[in-house]
Steps between C-alpha positions, in 0.01 A plus 500: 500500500836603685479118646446363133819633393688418759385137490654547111787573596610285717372231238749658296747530739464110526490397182854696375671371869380194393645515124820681649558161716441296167733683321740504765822339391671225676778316475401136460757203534510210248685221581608308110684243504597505124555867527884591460482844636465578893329853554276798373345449190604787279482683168225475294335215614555579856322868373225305314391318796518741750301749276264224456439325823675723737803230585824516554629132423770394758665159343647263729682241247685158686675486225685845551505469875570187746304235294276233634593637832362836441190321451496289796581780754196725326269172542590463858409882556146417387517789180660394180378836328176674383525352169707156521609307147684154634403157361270249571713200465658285779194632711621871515144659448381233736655584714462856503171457444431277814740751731243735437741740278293554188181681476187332355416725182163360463317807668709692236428285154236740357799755509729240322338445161803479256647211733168353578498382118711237659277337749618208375866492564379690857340184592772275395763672654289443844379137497873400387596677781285380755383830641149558571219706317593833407727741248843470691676480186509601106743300247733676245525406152183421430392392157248369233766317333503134518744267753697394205560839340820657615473755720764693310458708191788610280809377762473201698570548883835373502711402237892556368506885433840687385633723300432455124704714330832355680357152393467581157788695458736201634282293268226301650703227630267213574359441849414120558451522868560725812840484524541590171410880628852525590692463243288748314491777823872491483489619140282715559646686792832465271334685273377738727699525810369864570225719566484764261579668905792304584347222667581180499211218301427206672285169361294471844408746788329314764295632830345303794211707568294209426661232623255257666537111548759567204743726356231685295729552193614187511195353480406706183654318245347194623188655345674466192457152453128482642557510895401718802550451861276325719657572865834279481343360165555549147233393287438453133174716388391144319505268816808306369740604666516596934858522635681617834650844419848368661502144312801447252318553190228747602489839274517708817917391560523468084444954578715527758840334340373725165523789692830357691679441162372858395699633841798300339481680201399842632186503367347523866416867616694507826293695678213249468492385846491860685221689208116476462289506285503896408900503468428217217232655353766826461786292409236308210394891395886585468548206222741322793353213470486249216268201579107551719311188602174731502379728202384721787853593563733495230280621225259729716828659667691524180245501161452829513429698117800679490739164575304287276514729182883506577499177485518341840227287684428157705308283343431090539796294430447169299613207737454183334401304771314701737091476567457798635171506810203692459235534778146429318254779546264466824126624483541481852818709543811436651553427871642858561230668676363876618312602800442718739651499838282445806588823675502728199301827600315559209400189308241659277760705354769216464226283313450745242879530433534115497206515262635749276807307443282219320339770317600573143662822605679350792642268265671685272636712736647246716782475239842445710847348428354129441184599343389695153129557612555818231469825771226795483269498167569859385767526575731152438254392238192584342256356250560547155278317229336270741872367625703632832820668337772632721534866492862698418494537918433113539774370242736787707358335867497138355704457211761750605488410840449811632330821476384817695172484659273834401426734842159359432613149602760637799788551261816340538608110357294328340666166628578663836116496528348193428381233737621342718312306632569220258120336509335352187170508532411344143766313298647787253398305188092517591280712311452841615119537460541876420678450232467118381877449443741368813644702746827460445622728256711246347228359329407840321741489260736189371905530542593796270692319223670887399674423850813323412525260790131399467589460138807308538306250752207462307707371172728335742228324704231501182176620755332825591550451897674281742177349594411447128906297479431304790145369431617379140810343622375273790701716710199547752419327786130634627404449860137469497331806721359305793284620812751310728630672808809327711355450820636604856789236603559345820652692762813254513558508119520916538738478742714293295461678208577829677850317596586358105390765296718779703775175463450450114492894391789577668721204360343591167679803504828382672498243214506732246733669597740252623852518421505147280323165440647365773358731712169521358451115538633535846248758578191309320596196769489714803154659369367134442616412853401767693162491287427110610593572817217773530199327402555574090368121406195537730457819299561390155228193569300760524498694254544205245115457641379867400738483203293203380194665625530777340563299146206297570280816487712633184388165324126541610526868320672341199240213482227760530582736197 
């Protein structure tokens, strides 16, 4: 008998070591490159998480920290990170895959059912990338919408954002084009020179965080009239239209003497060559700035309840001639992937969190600066009469744009807290299946026409949403959602990429800021020569091929729906 018991207990003295190692936490490095925070996860999603799976999420974002460099030098050690979001385009998750850095999540799938639902886009994402059998790989914003829906919902992604109240208080001059913005910015920072604090208002506040082949916010309001970047590229959303970024009439140098002429005026935040990304986002929160190429930003930073019942709020400006690009909605995703890294030490648990992202509860808490996935249900929101309605803490969290977390939930800010991981697994606008109404709490309830900006817009702009405007207008230029991924380039064309994109960005921003005309021109001819002297036509051949490539497939999904 005295043997029975013993054998008992050391049964049980296995099975609780056994659940004490399971629930051991550990600290668990994700490597995102979208992500624009480097660090510990915190506050209450950091709490969430570790509560829930026992991890401690360690971001590692290029775009805080070194760049494309940071992720070259954690290739060449063999270990991106346990969980690893980079993209599959120009043969990055090829690569990775084939250097034997990402785990194959197959043995793992029956633990992944909310991102299994995807099997599809799983597959695509792997024969487009010419990697062999296996799960190395699961797309973000996935959808059941079709190619030639917008992706969007309410706000486009991009698209001429300022500061309403200044516009219609010096009158609603009329904007024909682009450059008509500054005319109009300089009234409006006449009009309102100060921060309610003291400081100074300025019409742009630019950051190079993500600066790439191009001056990233230069290359924003080329988006405005229907084109996005293809390498050295810009090309029209409707295949009409492929031009060399650096060519005399391409929209990419149109951006760069707008913000030039803005620098003239001073309606060009000086600091905009030294800040990132999080200085902006402040500066945007502060009502310092007056004109946001993103939604995202200037209304997200600024729209909070209390400004927008005073009064003040972003919202879409009414260019005359702009066609402003929307990416189409992909079943199969986008080419911005997830994964797990090949020498992560517990994969079992790292599927389920990966899973539980693409579940309906990881969704809506994965709400962040760029995303309005709603936040906890119970606490953010909650059902009433069959709808999602935000609660009095969600309109303080969301609406307000800020609010203190309950002990429950960690305490401290709500904001402080969220994401940041910055990973969409489902476009926000799909149907939560919980609740059979979108995710994005946008969608809940229409702009409140009590609010006097949303007021003054909607009579001003006669529609219910920006979306709603631009749809009736024309003023929409849809890129069909394709299952096209760039492929890897030849060695030679890298290397001469590396050499004029590091060339091009930096006489981007020397040309915005140069003294005169003179010595903008003068700077545009060195960039040109030192450019052609690097390889930039061999490069721009190039990517005039996947430019038309890529518009090729983008016709076969327009032809097909």
């Amino acid at each position: 008998m005295q043997g029975k018991w013993q054998v008992l207990l050391l049964l049980l003295l296995l099975l609780t070591t056994g659940c004490r190692q399971d629930e051991e936490l550990i600290t668990v490095d994700v490597f995102a490159y979208q992500a624009n925070y480097q660090g510990i996860q915190g506050g209450w999603f950091g709490k969430y998480v570790e509560d829930k799976f026992k991890i401690r999420l360690n971001i590692i974002a290029p775009n805080v920290s070194s760049g494309e460099n940071l992720y070259q030098t954690r290739f060449a050690s063999g270990n991106l990170g346990d969980i690893v979001m980079i993209g599959a385009d120009h043969g990055q998750l090829e690569k990775a895959v084939k250097a034997g850095l990402l785990l194959d999540m197959t043995p793992y799938k029956d633990l992944m059912p909310h991102a299994m639902q995807y099997k599809a886009a799983i597959e695509n994402i792997r024969v487009a990338s010419n990697i062999a059998e296996g799960i190395y790989a699961i797309p973000s914003e996935v959808t059941a919408y079709p190619p030639t829906e917008p992706s969007e919902g309410v706000e486009p992604t991009y698209g001429p954002y300022l500061r309403w109240d200044l516009y219609a208080k010096i009158g609603y001059p009329k904007l024909e084009t682009l450059e008509s913005l500054l005319p109009v910015l300089k009234q409006m920072q006449e009009e309102n020179p100060l921060t309610p604090t003291g400081e100074k208002t300025y019409g742009f506040s630019l950051f190079s965080d993500w600066d790439g082949d191009l001056m990233v916010l230069a290359k924003q309001p080329c988006c405005f009239y229907g084109y996005d970047e293809v390498g050295f590229v810009l090309s029209r959303a409707d295949g009409t239209s492929d031009i060399s970024a650096i060519a005399d009439d391409s929209p990419y140098l149109r951006a760069l003497r707008l913000y030039f002429e803005a620098n003239q005026l001073g309606l060009l935040d000086p600091e905009s060559r030294t800040q990132n990304w999080e200085t902006v986002w402040r500066k945007y929160a502060e009502g310092r700035i007056l004109f946001s190429p993103w939604p995202f930003l200037g209304q997200d930073a600024y729209n909070t309840e209390a400004n927008l019942r005073a009064g003040r709020g972003f919202m879409l400006a009414p260019i005359e001639d702009m066609e402003i690009l929307s990416h189409g909605a992909a079943t199969t995703g986008t080419s911005y992937v997830v994964g797990i890294g090949s020498r992560a030490k517990d994969p079992e648990r790292l599927a389920r969190f990966i899973d539980w992202l693409y579940s309906p509860e990881g969704i809506t808490l994965s709400s962040s600066q760029t995303g309005n996935y709603g936040g906890p249900e119970g606490l953010t929101w909650e059902m009433v009469d069959g709808r999602p309605q935000l609660t009095d803490f969600g309109r303080r969290a969301l609406l307000q744009g800020d609010a203190v977390m309950p002990e429950s939930w960690g305490g401290g800010s709500w904001k402080d807290g969220i994401s940041q991981l910055n990973f969409k697994a489902v476009l926000e606008k799909e149907i939560n299946p919980n609740t059979g109404y979108p995710y994005d709490f946008r969608h809940w309830e229409p702009y409140d026409a009590s609010i006097p900006v949303y007021q003054s817009w909607q009579e001003r702009m006669q529609a219910q949403s920006s979306m709603e405007y631009l749809r009736r207008e024309g003023k929409l230029l849809i890129a069909p959602g394709t299952d096209y991924v760039i492929p890897a380039e030849p060695t030679t064309i890298s290397q001469y990429r590396a050499v004029c994109k590091d060339v091009i960005v930096s006489y981007s921003w020397k040309m915005v800021f140069a003294r005169d005309a003179q010595e903008f021109e003068r700077l545009l001819r060195e960039m040109r020569e030192i450019v052609t002297a690097s390889g930039f036509d061999e490069v721009l051949a190039y990517d005039l091929k996947i430019a038309k490539e890529l518009n090729a497939a983008r016709g076969q999904a327009r032809a097909e729906h």
